[in-house]
DRENLO-545997 format. One line per field, with one value per residue (C-alpha): residue in three letters; x, y, z. Coordinates in steps of 0.02 Angstrom, whole numbers. Layout:
! DRENLO-545997
code: [Ala ...]
px: [X ...]
py: [Y ...]
pz: [Z ...]
This chain:
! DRENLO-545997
code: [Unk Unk Unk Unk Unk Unk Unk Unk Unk Unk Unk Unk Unk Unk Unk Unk Unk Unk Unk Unk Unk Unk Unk Unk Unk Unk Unk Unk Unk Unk Unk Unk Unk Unk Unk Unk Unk Unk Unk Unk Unk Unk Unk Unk Unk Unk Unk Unk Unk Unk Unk Unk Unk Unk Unk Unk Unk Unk Unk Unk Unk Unk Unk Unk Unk Unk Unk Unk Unk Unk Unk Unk Unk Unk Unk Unk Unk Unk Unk Unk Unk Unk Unk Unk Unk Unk Unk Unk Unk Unk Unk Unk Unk Unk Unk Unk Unk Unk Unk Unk Unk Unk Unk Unk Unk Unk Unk Unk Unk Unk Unk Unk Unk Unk Unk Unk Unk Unk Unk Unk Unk Unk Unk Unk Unk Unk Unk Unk Unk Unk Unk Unk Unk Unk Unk Unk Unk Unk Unk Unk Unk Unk Unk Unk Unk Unk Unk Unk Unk Unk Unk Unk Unk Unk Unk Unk Unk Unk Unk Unk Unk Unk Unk Unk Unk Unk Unk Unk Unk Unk Unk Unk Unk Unk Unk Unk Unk Unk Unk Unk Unk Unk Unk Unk Unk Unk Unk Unk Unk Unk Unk Unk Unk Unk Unk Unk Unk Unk Unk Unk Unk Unk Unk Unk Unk Unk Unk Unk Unk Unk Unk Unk Unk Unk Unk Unk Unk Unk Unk Unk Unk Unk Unk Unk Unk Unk Unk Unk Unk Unk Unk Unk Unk Unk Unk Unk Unk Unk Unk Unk Unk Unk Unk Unk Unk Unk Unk Unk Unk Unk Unk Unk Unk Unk Unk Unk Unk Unk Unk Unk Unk Unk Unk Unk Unk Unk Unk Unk Unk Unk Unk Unk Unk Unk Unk Unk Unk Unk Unk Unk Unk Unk Unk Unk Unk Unk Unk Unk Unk Unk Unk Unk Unk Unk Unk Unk Unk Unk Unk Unk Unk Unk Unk Unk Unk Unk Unk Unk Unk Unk Unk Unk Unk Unk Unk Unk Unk Unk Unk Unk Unk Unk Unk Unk Unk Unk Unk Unk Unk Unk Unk Unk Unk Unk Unk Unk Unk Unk Unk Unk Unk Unk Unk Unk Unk Unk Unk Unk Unk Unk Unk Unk Unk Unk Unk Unk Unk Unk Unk Unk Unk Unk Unk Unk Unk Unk Unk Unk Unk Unk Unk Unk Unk Unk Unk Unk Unk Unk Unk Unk Unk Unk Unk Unk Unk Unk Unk Unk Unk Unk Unk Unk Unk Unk Unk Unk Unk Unk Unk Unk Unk Unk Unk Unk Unk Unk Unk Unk Unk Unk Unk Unk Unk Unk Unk Unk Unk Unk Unk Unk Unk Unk]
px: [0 82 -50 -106 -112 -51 -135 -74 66 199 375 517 638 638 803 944 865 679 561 385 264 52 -45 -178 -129 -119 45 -18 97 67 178 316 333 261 138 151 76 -85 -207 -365 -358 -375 -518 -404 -346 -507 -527 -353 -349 -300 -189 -249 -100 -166 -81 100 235 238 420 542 657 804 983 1135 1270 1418 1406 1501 1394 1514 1559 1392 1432 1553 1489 1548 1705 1867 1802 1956 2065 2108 2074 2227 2258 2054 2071 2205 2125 1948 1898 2013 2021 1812 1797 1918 1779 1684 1734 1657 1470 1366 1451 1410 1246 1214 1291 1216 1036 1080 1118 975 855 908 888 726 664 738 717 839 761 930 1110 1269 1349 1540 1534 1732 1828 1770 1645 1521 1490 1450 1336 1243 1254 1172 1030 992 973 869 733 741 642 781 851 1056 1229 1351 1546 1641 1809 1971 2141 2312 2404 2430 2291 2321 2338 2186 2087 2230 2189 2357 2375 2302 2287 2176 2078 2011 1983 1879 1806 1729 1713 1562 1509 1475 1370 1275 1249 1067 1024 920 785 841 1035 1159 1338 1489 1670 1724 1949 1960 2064 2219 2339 2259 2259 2413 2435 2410 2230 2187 2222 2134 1987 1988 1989 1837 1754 1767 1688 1561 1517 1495 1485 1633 1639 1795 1860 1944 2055 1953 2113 2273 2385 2303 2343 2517 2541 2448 2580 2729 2638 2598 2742 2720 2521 2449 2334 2243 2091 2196 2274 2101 2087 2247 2172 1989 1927 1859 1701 1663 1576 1602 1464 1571 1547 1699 1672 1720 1821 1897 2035 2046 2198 2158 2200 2099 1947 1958 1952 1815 1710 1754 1729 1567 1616 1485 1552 1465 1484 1485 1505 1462 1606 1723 1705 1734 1880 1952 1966 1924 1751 1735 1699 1527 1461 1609 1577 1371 1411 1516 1401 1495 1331 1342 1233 1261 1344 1320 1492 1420 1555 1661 1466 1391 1215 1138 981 1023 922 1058 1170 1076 1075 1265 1296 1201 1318 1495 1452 1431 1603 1668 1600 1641 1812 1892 1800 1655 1634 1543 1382 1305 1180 985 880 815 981 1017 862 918 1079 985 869 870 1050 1109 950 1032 1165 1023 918 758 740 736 573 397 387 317 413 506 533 401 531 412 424 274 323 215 309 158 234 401 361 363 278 142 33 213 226 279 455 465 411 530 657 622 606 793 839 753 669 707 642 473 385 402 247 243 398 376 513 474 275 312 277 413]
py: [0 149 277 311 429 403 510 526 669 708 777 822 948 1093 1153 1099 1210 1192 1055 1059 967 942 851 752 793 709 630 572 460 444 337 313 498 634 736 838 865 914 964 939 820 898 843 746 632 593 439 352 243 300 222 283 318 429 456 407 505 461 514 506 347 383 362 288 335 235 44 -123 -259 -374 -349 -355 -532 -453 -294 -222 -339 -228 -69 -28 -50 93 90 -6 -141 -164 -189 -295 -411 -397 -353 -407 -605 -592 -514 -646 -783 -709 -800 -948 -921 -1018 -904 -744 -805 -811 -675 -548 -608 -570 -394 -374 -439 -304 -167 -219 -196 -36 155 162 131 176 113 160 -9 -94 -276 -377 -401 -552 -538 -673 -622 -427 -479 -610 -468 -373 -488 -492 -315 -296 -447 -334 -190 -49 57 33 78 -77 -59 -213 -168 -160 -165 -247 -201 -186 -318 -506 -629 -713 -537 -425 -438 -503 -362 -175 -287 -421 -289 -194 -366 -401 -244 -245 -409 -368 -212 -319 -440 -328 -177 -165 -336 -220 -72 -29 -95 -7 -6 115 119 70 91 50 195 267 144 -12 51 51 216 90 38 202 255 120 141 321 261 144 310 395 279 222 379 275 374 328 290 262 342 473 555 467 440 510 359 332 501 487 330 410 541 414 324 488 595 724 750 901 800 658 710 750 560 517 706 675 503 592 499 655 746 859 788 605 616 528 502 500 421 518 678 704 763 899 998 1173 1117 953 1046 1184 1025 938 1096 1138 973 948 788 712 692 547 585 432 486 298 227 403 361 176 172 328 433 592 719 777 959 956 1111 1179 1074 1146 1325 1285 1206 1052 903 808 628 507 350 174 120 -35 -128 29 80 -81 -11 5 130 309 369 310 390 559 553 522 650 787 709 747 899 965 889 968 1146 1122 1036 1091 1243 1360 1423 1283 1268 1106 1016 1054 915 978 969 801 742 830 750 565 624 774 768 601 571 727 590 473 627 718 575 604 743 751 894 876 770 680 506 419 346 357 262 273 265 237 322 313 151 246 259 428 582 637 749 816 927 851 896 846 658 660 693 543 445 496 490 329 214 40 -59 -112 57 52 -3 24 64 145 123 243 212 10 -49 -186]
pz: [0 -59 -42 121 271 435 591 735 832 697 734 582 566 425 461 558 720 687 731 652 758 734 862 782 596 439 329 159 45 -110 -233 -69 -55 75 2 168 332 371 515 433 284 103 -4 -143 -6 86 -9 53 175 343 489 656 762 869 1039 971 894 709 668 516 487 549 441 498 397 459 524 487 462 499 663 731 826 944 989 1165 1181 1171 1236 1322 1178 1079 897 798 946 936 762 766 911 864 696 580 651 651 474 411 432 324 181 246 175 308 448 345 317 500 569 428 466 666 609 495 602 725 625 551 730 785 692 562 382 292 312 223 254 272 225 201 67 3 -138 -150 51 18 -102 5 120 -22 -73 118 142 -9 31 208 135 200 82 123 23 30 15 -31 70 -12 90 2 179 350 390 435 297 305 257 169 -1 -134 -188 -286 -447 -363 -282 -388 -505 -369 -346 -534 -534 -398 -481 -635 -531 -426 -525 -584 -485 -343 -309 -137 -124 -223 -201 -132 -145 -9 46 218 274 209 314 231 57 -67 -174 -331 -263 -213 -399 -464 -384 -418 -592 -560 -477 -633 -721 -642 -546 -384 -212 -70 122 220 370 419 576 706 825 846 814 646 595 636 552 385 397 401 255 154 221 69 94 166 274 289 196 50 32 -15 -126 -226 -309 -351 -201 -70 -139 -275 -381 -315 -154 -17 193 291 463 638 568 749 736 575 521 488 299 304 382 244 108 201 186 14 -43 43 132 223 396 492 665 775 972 1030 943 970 1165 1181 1072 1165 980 1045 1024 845 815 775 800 692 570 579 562 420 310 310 295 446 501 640 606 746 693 756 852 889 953 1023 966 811 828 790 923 1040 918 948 1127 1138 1016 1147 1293 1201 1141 1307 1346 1190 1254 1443 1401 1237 1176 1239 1084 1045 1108 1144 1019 1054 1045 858 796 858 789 617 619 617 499 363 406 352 265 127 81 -20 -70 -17 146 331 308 281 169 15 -110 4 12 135 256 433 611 719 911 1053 1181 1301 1336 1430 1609 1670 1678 1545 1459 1392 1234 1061 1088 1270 1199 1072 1209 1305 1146 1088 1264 1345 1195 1123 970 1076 1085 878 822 631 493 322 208 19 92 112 279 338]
């Protein structure tokens, strides 16, 4: 059913500061997009169908923009590691099984299962290097009715030899050798270049998949300055590059016209902070994953005022949960650490921004998503946060507050995904 109307109390964000709220309103779809919000129901749409959802907070879907489904088994184990030894000692010996099928198989339908039942109705995804498992990964996501990106990883270094691909040649073989099978095989799974980060990445695969960029015009993902030790090693690697950003820049890989998320962003040079903004990076700001692995607070607010497009990213197992509400409410916590700690310049996130973040925010990276104005996609969550102990008889924003703040995948009662309930 893709034309319908939900009623109920509806919450979105118009800009980055503003939430838009209507108690007891309207939200037509029609054809999987919003044709708006509305307190009394226009005469062209008194014919649809409507959901009753009255009493509960009918929401957008939120967006994470940043999570490895791969390392969804092992989530909280290695939280007082800092990033490299973690990867060493936890994610590169578990994404190394994933060439065995039957264990990918498994441990992707864990992860998607999850999702299914939390907020988040759109994922821009890390699966492994090994091919025939990102696209079972792939055909999972897409039978799961969530609209996701999906990287296949390349990395010819620095990574154990079960994982670390031969080297730049066989990876980008690989790499179009699973562009030419998935590429026009889905409706709601498409793929994205995915280079681990700069340390795992030779300059001759970076080039080459610069190269594939260009032809293909495919978006990226990696990661980028999320801890201090990787940043120093980047600069022994790339001794002759301005910064980190621009090792990704100098092969065609950071923006522009190539639409590409960069993970964390904690730790910008004054150069690399000039290209991020010039280049209109996506920065996918992941505060779960920032504070377990010890990487720091990145400069959001900074990052706001500048224009830069910013989302939240789960970075699901350096964050142990997936739902971007958790995401949002972590993001409010640093910030005030950021302000009280490293600069008082920079005011703490509001709750509307935080909420923008998950939504309009990252939602920007696949299009019009993560709104309910009209012509957006119809990506919608209906919450019954009556079901959060507590006091009542709250305003709209007040609920959504306690939603971000206190709610789990059991007060979500109904998911809309382009106006396709899943």
């Amino acid at each position: 059913m893709n034309n319908f109307t939900l009623f109920g109390d509806i919450c979105y964000n118009t800009t980055e500061r503003t939430l838009a709220t209507a108690t007891g309103a309207y939200l037509v779809c029609l054809d999987g997009k919003s044709a708006g919000v509305f307190d009394f129901l226009p005469e062209q749409y008194k014919h649809l169908p409507v959901i009753d959802c009255r009493g509960q907070l009918i929401l957008p879907g939120l967006v994470d923009l940043h999570v490895h489904a791969p390392q969804y088994s092992y989530r909280s184990l290695g939280m007082d590691l800092e990033l490299i030894d973690w990867l060493t000692l936890h994610t590169f010996p578990e994404e190394a099984r994933f060439e065995d099928l039957a264990y990918a198989k498994l441990a992707y339908e864990q992860f998607i299962a999850d999702i299914r039942r939390g907020p988040n109705t759109r994922s821009v995804v890390f699966a492994t290097r090994h091919v025939p498992g990102t696209v079972l990964l792939m055909d999972l996501l897409e039978d799961s009715g969530l609209i996701t990106m999906v990287g296949k990883v390349n990395m010819d270094r620095h990574a154990p030899a079960p994982l670390v691909e031969h080297d730049a040649a066989t990876s980008l073989a690989d790499t179009r050798a699973w562009l030419r099978e998935v590429t026009g095989r889905y409706k709601r799974t498409s793929p994205i270049l995915t280079p681990r980060f700069i340390p795992s990445c030779s300059d001759a695969l970076m080039e080459g998949l610069g190269e594939i960029q260009q032809e293909l015009s495919l978006p990226v993902q990696s990661h980028l300055s999320e801890n201090q030790g990787e940043i120093t090693w980047v600069e022994s690697l790339r001794p002759h590059t301005m910064s980190y950003g621009h090792a990704y820049h100098a092969h065609g890989l950071f923006g522009g016209d190539v639409p590409t998320v960069m993970a964390h962003c904690v730790w910008p040079s004054e150069d690399e902070f000039s290209l991020i903004k010039k280049q209109k990076i996506w920065v996918a700001h992941c505060p779960q994953s920032n504070i377990n692995l010890a990487s720091g607070i990145a400069p959001v607010r900074r990052y706001l005022e500048a224009g830069v497009p910013v989302g939240l990213g789960s970075d699901v197992a350096g964050g142990a949960h997936t739902s971007i509400f958790r995401a949002m409410s972590d993001a409010i916590g640093v910030s005030k650490l950021y302000w009280r700690l490293m600069d008082q310049t920079a005011a703490p996130l509001t709750l509307a921004e935080a909420f923008y973040l998950g939504t309009l925010g990252g939602g920007s990276f696949f299009g019009q998503v993560g709104g309910f104005a009209a012509g957006f996609e119809f990506d919608a969550i209906v919450v019954d946060d009556r079901e959060i102990p507590g006091k009542h008889n709250l305003t709209i924003p007040e609920r959504l507050a306690r939603v971000v703040h206190l709610s789990d995948e059991r007060q979500i009662k109904r998911k809309f995904v382009r106006g396709v309930e899943i």
